[in-house]
MARSEPA-170154 format. One line per field, with one value per residue (C-alpha): y, x, z. Coordinates in pm, 1 decimal. Layout:
N
Y [Y | ...]
X [X | ...]
Z [Z | ...]
END
This chain:
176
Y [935.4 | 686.8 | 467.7 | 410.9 | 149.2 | 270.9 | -28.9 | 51.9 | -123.9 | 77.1 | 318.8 | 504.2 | 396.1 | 359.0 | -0.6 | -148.9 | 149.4 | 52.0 | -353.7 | -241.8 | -74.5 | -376.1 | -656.0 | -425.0 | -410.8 | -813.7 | -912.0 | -594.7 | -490.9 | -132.5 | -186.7 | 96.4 | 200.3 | 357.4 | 66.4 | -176.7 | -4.0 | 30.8 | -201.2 | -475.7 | -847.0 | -1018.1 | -758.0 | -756.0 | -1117.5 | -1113.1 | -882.8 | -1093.1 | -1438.5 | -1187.8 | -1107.5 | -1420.6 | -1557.1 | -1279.9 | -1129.5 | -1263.9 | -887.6 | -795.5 | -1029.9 | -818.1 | -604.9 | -230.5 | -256.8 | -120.5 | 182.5 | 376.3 | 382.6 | 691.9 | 808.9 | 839.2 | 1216.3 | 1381.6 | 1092.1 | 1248.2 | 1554.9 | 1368.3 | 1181.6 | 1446.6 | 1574.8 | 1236.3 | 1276.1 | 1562.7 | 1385.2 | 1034.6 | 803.5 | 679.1 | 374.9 | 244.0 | -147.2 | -326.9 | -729.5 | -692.5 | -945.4 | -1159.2 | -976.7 | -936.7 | -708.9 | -469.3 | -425.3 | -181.5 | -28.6 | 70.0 | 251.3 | 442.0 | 536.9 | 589.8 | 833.2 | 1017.6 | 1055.0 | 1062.1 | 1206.1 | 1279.8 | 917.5 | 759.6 | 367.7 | 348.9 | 390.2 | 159.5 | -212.2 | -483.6 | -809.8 | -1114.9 | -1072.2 | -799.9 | -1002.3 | -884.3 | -491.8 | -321.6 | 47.6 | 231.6 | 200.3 | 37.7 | 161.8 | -139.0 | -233.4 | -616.9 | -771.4 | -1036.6 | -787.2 | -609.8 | -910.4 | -992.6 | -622.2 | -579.3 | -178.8 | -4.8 | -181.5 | 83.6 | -45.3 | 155.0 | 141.4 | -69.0 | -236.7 | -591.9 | -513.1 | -357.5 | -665.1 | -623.5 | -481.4 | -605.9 | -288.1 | 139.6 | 183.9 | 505.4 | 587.6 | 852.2 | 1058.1 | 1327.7 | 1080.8 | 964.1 | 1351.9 | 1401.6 | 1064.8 | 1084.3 | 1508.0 | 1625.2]
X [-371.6 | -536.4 | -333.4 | -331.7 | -132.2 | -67.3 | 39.5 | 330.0 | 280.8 | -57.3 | -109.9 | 167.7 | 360.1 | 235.3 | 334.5 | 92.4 | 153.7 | 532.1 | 459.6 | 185.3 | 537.8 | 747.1 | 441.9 | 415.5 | 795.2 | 776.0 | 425.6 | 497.9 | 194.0 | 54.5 | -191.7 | -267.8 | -352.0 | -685.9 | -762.6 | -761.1 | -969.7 | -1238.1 | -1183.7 | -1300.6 | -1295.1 | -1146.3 | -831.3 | -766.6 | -756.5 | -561.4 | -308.2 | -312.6 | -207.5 | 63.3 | 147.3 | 162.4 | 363.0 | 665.3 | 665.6 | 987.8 | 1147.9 | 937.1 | 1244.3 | 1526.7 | 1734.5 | 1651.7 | 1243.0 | 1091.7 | 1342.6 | 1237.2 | 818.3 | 668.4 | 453.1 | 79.4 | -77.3 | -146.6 | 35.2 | 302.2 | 85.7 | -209.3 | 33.5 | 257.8 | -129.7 | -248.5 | 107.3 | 2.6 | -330.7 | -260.3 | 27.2 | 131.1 | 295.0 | 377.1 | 348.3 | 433.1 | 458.5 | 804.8 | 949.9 | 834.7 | 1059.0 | 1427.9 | 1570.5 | 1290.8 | 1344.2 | 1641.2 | 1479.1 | 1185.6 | 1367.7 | 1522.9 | 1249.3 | 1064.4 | 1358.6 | 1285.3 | 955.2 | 824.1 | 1105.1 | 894.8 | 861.7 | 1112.5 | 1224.7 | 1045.8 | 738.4 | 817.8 | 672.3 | 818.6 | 639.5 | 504.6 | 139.1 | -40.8 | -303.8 | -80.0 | -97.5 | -309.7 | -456.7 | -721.3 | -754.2 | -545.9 | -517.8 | -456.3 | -525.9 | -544.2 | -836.3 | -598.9 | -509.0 | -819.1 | -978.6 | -845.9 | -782.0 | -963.5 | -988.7 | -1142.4 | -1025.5 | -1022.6 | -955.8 | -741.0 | -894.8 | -642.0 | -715.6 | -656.0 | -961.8 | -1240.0 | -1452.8 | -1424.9 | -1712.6 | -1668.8 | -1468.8 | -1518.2 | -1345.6 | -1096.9 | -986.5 | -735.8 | -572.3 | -783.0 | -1065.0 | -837.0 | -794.2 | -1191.4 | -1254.2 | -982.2 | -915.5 | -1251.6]
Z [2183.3 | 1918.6 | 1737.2 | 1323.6 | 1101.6 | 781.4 | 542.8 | 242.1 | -78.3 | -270.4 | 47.1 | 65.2 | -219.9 | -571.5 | -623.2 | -914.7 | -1104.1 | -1079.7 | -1142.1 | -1417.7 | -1610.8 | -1559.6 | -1671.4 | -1966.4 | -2034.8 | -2026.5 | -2214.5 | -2468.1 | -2311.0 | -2234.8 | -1921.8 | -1750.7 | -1349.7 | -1477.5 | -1701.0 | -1412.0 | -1224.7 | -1431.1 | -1731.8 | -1828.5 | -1614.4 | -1915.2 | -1935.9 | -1526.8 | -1579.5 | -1874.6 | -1672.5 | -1348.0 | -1536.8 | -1669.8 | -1321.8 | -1162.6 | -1441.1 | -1428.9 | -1128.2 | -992.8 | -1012.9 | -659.2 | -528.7 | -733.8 | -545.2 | -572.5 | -683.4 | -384.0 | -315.5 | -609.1 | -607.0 | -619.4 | -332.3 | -403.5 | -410.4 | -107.3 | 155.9 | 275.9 | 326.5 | 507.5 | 685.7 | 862.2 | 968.2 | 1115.8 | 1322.8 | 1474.4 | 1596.6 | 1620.1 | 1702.8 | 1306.8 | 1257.2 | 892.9 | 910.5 | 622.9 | 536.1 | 391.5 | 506.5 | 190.9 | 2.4 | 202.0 | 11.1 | 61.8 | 413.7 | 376.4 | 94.6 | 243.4 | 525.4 | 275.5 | 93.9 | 419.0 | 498.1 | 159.1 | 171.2 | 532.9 | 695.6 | 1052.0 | 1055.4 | 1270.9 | 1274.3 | 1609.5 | 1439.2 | 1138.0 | 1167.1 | 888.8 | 981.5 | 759.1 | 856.9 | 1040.0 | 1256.3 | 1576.5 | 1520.0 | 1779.1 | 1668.9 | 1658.6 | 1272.6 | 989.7 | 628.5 | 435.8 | 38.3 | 96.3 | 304.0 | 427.3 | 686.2 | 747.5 | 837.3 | 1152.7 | 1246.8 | 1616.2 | 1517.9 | 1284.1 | 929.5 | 660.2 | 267.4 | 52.2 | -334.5 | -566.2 | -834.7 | -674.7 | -424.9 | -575.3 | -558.6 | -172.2 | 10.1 | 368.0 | 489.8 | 499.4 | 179.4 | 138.6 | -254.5 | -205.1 | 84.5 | 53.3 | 179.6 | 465.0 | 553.6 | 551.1 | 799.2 | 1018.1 | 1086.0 | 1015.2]
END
């Protein structure tokens, strides 16, 4: 049975969307998911100084247990399962406090997904699959299978890598 690595953070979980709120709520801002994708270079810039200046709260106890999941993942997911070995691997260990949190939230959402399948680790050059799903090239690029990049704002300059914008898309590569 083939192997895949499905990363957290803007995979499953809808985690700029949730940091995009909270820069807002600190600059007085009102940034948007859709207007980082396709806005201008000057206002993802503008955003990302924002970022790097106040983003202490990823560290705060409690941020990473209450992300919404993006559309269609648990859905997708739960088919993959039925197909391929899925584990979730995620570089939490960055942030301590997320580790519990994301096994809780793993618990809500993905259910069928048991703690022998879950992977918290501070890089991902040692997973072995078949494919990853990833949103940062960091990880991708020293992936020995075959490296698939999940659309995020924070990557869309990347080109190096099969790119997948949605779980739908995962669904038509990987059970079609």
């Amino acid at each position: 049975m083939k192997r895949i690595a499905i990363d957290m953070d803007d995979v499953l979980a809808k985690t700029t969307h949730v940091i995009i709120d909270r820069i807002n709520q600190i600059v007085n801002q009102n940034y948007t998911y859709e207007e980082l994708l396709t806005g201008s270079s000057s206002v993802k810039e503008e955003f990302y100084g924002h970022y790097l200046a106040n983003n202490s709260f990823l560290w705060e106890p409690g941020f990473f247990e209450h992300i919404p999941v993006n559309e269609d993942a648990i859905e997708v997911v739960k088919k993959l399962t039925e197909r391929y070995e899925v584990f979730i691997v995620s570089a939490a260990t960055e942030f301590p406090n997320s580790l519990k949190e994301k096994l809780v939230w793993m618990e809500k959402y993905f259910p069928f997904i048991t703690w022998k399948h879950i992977v918290f680790c501070g890089h991902k050059h040692m997973i072995q699959a078949d494919y990853l799903i990833d949103d940062h090239e960091k990880n991708l690029h020293t992936f020995t299978g075959t490296p698939l990049l999940f659309t995020a704002p924070h990557n869309l300059h990347i080109d190096d890598f099969k790119r997948v914008n949605d779980w739908k898309e995962v669904e038509k590569l990987l059970l079609d």
